[in-house]
N, C-alpha and C positions, 0 to 999 in steps of 0.2 A: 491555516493552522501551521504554525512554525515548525520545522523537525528540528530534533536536538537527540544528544546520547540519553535521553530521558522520555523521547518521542518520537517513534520511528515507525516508517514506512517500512512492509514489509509486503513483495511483490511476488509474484513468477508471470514471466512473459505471454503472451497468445500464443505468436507463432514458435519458438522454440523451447518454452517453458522452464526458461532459466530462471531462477531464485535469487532474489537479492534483499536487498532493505538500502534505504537511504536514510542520512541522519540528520543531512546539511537541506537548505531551503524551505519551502513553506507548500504545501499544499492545496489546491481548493478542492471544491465538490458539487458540479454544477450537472445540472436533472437533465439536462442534453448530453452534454460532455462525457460526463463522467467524472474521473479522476481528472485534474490537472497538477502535474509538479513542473515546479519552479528551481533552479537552481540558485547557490548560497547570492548570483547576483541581479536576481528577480526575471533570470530568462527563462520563458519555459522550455523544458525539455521534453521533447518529443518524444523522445526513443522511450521515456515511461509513462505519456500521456494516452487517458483515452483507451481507443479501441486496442492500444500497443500492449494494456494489462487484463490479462483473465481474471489473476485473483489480484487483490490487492487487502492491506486494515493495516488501521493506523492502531500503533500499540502504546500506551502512555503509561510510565511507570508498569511496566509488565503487564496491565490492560487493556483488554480492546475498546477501543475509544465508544460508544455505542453510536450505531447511524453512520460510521466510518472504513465500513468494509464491503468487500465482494467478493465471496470464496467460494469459487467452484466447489462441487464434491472433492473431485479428483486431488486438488491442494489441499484440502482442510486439516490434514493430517503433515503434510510435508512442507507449507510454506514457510514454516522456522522448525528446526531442529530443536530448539529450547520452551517454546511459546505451548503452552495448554489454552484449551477453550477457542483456538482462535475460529474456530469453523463456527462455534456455537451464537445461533439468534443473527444469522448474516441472511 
């Protein structure tokens, strides 16, 4: 899945549970893996691959993409400061 300012990864870290979102690169979603991101030049990036993301949902047009998230409790409520529902059916 492509990110764009219309499709966005919205993450917090494992180990230090920093919050972010990416907008640029493409995403997969593989039943081993996990999450894997890509950057805007098909490299993937580690540092938000896999075991590196607690929570993670993919939000398209202000939506949670369905089948494209993993939210802890603990983030459900705090992994976007604007996003509603993103905990909800994860």
């Amino acid at each position: 899945m492509t990110l764009s300012s219309d499709c966005i990864l919205y993450y917090a870290l494992s180990e230090s549970g920093v919050r972010g979102r990416a907008t640029e690169g493409k995403v997969e979603l593989h039943e081993r893996d996990g999450l894997i991101v890509y950057d805007r030049f098909g490299m993937r990036n580690e540092y938000l691959s896999g075991e590196r993301l607690r929570s993670w949902s993919v939000i398209r047009d202000g939506i949670p993409v369905p089948g494209w998230s993993h939210v802890m409790p603990e983030d459900a409520f705090r992994l976007t400061d604007h996003q509603e529902g993103i905990g909800e059916g994860t």
